[in-house]
C-alpha positions as CSV (number, residue, x, y, z in Angstrom):
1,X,-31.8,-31.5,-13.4
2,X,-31.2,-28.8,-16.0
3,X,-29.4,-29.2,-19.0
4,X,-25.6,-28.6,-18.9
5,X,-24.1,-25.6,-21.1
6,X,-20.9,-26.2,-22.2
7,X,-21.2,-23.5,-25.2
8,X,-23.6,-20.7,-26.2
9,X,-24.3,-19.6,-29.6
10,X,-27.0,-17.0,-30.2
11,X,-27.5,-15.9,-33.8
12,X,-28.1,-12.0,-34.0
13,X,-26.3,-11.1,-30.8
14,X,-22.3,-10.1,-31.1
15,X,-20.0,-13.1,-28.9
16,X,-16.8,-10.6,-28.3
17,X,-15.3,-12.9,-25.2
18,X,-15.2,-16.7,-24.8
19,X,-13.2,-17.5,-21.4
20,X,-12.6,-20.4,-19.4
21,X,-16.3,-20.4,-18.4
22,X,-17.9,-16.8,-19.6
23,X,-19.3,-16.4,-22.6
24,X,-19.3,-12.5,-23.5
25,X,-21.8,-10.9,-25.4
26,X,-22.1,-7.3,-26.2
27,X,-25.5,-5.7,-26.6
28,X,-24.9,-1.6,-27.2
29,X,-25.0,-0.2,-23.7
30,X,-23.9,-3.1,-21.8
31,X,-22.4,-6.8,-21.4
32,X,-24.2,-9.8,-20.9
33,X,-22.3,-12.3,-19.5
34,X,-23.4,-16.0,-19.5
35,X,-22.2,-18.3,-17.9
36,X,-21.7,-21.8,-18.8
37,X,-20.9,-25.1,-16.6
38,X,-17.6,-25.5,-17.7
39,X,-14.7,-26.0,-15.7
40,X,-11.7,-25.3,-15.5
41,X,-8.4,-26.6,-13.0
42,X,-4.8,-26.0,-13.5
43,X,-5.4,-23.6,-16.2
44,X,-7.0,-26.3,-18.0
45,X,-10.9,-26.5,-19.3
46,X,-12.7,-29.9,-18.5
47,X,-14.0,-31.7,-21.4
48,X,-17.0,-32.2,-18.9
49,X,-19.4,-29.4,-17.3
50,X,-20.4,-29.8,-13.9
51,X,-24.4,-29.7,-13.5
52,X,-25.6,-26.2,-12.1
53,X,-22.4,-25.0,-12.2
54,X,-23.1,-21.9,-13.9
55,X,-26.3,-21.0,-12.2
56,X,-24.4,-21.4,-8.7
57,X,-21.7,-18.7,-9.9
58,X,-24.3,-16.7,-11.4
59,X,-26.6,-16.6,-7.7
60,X,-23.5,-16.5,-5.6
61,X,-22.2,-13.3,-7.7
62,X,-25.4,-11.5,-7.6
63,X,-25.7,-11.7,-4.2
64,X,-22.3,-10.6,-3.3
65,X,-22.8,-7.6,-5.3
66,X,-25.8,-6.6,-3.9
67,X,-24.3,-7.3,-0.4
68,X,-21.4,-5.2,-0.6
69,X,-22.4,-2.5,-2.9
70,X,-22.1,-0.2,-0.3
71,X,-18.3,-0.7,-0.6
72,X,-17.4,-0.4,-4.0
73,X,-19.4,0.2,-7.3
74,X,-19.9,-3.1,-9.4
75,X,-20.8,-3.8,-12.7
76,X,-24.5,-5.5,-12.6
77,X,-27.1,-3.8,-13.8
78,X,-29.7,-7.2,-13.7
79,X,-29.7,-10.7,-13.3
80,X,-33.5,-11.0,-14.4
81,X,-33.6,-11.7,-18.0
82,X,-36.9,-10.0,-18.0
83,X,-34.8,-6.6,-17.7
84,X,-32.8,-7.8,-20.7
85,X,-32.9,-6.2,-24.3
86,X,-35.1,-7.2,-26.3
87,X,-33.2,-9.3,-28.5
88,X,-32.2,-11.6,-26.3
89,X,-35.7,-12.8,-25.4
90,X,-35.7,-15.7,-28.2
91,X,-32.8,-17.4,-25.6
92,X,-34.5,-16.5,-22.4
93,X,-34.7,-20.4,-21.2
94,X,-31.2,-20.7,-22.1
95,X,-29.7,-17.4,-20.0
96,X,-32.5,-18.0,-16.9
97,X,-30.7,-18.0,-13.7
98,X,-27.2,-17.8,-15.5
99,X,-26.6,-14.8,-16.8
100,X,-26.2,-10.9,-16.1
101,X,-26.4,-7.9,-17.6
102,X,-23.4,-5.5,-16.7
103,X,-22.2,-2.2,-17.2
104,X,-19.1,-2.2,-19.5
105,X,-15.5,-1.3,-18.0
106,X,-12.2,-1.3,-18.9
107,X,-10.5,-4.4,-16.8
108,X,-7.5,-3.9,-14.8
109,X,-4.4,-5.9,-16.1
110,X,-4.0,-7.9,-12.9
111,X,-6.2,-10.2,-10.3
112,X,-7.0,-9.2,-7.4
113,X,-5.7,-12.1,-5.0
114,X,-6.5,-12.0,-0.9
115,X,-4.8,-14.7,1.0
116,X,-6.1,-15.3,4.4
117,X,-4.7,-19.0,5.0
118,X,-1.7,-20.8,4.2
119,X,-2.7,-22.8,1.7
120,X,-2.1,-24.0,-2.3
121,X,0.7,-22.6,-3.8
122,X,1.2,-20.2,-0.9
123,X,2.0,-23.1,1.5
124,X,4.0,-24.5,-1.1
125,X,5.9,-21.5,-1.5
126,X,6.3,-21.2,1.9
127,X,7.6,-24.3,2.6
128,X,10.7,-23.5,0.1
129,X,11.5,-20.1,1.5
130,X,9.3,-19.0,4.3
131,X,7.2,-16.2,2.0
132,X,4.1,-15.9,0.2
133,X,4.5,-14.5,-3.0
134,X,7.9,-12.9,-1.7
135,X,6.1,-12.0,1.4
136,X,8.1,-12.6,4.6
137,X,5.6,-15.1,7.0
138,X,7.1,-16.1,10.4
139,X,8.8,-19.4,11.0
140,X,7.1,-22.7,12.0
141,X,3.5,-22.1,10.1
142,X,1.3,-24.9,8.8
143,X,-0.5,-25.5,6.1
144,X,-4.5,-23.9,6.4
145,X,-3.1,-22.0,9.0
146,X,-4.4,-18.4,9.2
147,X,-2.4,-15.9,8.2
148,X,-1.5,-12.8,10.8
149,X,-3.0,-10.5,8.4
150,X,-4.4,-11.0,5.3
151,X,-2.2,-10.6,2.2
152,X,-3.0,-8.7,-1.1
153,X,-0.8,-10.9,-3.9
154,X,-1.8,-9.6,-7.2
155,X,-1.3,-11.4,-10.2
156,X,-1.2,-11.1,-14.1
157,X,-3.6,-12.7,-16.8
158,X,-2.7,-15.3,-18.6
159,X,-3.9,-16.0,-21.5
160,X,-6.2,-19.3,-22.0
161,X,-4.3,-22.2,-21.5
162,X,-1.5,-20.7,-19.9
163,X,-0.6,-19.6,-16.0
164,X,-1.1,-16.9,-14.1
165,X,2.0,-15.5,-12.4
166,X,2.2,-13.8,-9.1
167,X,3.7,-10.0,-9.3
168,X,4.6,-7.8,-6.1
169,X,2.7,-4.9,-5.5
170,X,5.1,-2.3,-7.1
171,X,4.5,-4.3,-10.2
172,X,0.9,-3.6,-9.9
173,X,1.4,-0.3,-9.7
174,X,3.5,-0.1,-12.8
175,X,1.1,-1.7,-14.6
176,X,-2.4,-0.1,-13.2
177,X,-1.0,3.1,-12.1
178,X,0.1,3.5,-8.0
179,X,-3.1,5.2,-7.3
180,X,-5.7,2.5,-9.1
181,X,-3.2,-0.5,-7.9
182,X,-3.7,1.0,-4.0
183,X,-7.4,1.8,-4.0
184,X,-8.2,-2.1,-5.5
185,X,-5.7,-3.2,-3.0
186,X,-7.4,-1.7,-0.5
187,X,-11.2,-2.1,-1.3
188,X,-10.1,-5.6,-2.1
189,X,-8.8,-6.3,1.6
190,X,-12.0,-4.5,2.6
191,X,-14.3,-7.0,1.2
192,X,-12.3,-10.0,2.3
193,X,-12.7,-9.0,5.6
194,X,-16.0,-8.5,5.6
195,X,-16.5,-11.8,3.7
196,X,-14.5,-13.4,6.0
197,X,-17.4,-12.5,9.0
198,X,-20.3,-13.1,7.4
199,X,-19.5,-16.6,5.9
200,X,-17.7,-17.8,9.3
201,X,-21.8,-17.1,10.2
202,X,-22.6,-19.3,7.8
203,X,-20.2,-22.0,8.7
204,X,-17.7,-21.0,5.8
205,X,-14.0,-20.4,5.7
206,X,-12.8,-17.6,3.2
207,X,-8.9,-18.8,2.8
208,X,-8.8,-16.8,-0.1
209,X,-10.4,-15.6,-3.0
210,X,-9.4,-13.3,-6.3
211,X,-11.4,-10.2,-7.5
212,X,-11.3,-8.6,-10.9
213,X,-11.6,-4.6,-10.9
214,X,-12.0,-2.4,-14.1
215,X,-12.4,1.3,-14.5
216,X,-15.6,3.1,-15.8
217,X,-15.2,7.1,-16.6
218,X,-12.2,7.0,-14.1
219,X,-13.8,5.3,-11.1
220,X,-12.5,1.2,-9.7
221,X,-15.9,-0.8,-10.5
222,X,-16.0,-4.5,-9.2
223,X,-16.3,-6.9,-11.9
224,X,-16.5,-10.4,-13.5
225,X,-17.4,-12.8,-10.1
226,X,-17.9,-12.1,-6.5
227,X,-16.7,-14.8,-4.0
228,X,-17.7,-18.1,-6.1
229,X,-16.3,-21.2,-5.3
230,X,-14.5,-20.6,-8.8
231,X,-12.4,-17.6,-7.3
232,X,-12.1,-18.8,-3.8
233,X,-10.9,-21.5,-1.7
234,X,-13.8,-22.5,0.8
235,X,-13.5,-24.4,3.7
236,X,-16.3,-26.6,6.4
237,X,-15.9,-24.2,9.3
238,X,-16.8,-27.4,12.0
239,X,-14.0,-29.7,10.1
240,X,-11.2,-27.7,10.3
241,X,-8.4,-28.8,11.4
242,X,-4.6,-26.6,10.7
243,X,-1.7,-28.5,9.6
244,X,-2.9,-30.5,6.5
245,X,-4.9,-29.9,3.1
246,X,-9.1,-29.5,4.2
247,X,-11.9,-30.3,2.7
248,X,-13.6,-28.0,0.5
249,X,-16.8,-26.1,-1.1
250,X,-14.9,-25.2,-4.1
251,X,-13.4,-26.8,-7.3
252,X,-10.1,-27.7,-4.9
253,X,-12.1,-31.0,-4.4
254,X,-11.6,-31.6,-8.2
255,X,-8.0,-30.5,-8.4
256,X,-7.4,-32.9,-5.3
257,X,-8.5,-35.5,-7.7
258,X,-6.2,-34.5,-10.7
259,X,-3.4,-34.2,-8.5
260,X,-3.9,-38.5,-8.3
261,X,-3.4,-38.7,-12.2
262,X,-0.7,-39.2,-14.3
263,X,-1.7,-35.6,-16.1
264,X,0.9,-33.5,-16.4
265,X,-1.9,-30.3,-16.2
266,X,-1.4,-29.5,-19.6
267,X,-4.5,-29.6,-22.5
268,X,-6.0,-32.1,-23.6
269,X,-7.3,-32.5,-20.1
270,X,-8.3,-36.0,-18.8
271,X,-11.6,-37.3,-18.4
272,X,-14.0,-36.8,-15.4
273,X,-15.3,-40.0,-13.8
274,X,-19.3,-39.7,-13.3
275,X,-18.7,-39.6,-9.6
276,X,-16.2,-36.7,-9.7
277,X,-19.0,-34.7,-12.0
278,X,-21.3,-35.2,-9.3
279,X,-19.4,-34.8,-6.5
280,X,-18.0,-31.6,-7.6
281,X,-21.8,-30.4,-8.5
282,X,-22.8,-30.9,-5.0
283,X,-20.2,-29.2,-3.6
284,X,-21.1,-26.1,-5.9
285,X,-24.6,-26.7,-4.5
286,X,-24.2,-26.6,-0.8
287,X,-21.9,-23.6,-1.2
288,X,-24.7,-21.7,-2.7
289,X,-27.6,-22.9,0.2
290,X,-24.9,-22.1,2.3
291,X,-24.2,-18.2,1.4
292,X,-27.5,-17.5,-0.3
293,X,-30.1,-19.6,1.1
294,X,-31.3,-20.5,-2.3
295,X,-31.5,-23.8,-4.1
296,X,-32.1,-23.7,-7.8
């Protein structure tokens, strides 16, 4: 098993972004963005990583990116350290597998959200008013059922420890501009759907996953992650089974277990039994063999 990487620290190299589970570092031209095995649920960071969590994301990114470049620019440049600067070669062992060099962009101010099932807080939203983020669904869905059409629900960034809120569309656009806020719409939706066939392939059910977009010289580049079981909700495509919660690839098999604790999802978060770790690594696992083929 490799080691787990809860923080990075490389002397001589400039740390200009620590997220919930990237660590930013900018090297001139470009980005590299490593990625650690932190977690994150509720808005929360774990106080335990989850083994192979960042190489997972890392794989599962790259591959998306190369899969669908044909449908939007992206931001990678390499995930092969050997193509990195020279100054990062003294941290090689420590960035193998889990880190990418990207182009540099100026992010959007909203996520990206595609809905294709009724589930999380879109089910429980619907079940108070019959709408999806203020969307209008017919009467007498249940929960993981699929959705009529997929839904674009953006969303803004909060900042670390805080919660996301969901925005309408003509927020969006006030915020990105009408013409950026259609055009990630719309490439958004494309990818989903295209997602959405190739994983039911693989025996995987998109429900619904977020994308971060950015601009470079004027032009929407896809960036950050690419359908990780961080940013989506997968499901077992032979166990499913509409009208109740379903079992899952993704970190929702973690937030299952929170949702049994007396935590009210605010920092300091609680701690992760041994089995949970595990449990939650696996789950990372399979989803990778599952998409990619590969197994670290």
């Amino acid at each position: 098993m490799i080691p787990v990487v809860l923080q990075t620290n490389f002397p001589g190299l400039k740390r200009v972004n620590q997220g919930k589970v990237r660590d930013i570092y900018d090297l001139g031209e470009h980005l590299m963005i490593v990625t650690s095995d932190r977690i994150s649920a509720f808005d929360v960071v774990m106080n335990e990583g989850i083994p192979y969590k960042g190489f997972v994301l890392t794989q599962i990114s790259r591959f998306w990116f190369e899969t669908f470049a044909d449908l939007v620019p992206n931001h990678l440049v390499s995930a092969d350290v050997n193509d990195f600067p020279a100054e990062t070669r003294p941290y090689r062992d420590q960035l193998e597998g889990r880190s990418m060099l990207v182009r540099k962009a100026q992010p959007l101010p909203v996520e990206c959200i595609v809905r294709g099932y009724l589930a999380g807080s879109g089910w429980k939203e619907y079940c108070r008013q019959g709408t999806v983020c203020g969307i209008d669904l017919p009467a007498g869905m249940v929960e993981s059922q699929q959705l009529p059409e997929p839904l674009f629900t953006p969303s803004t960034k909060a900042e670390l420890g805080a919660h996301d809120e969901n925005i309408s569309f003509a927020q969006a656009a006030e915020l990105c501009g009408a013409d950026v806020a259609a055009q990630a719409r719309d490439v958004a939706l494309a990818i989903y759907r295209r997602a959405r066939g190739l994983m039911a392939d693989k025996g995987i059910i998109v429900a619904d996953t977020k994308f971060e977009f950015g601009l470079r010289d004027g032009k929407l580049l896809w960036i950050d992650e690419a359908l990780t079981p961080d940013s989506s909700r997968f499901w077992p495509k032979d166990a499913y089974r509409m009208g109740g919660a379903q079992p899952s690839f993704d970190k929702q098999f973690l937030r299952d277990y929170l949702e049994t604790l007396d935590w009210k999802k605010q920092a300091p978060a609680p701690a992760l039994p041994d089995d949970i770790v595990l449990k939650t690594s696996e789950k990372y696992l399979e989803a990778l063999f599952r998409i990619t083929g590969q197994k670290p």
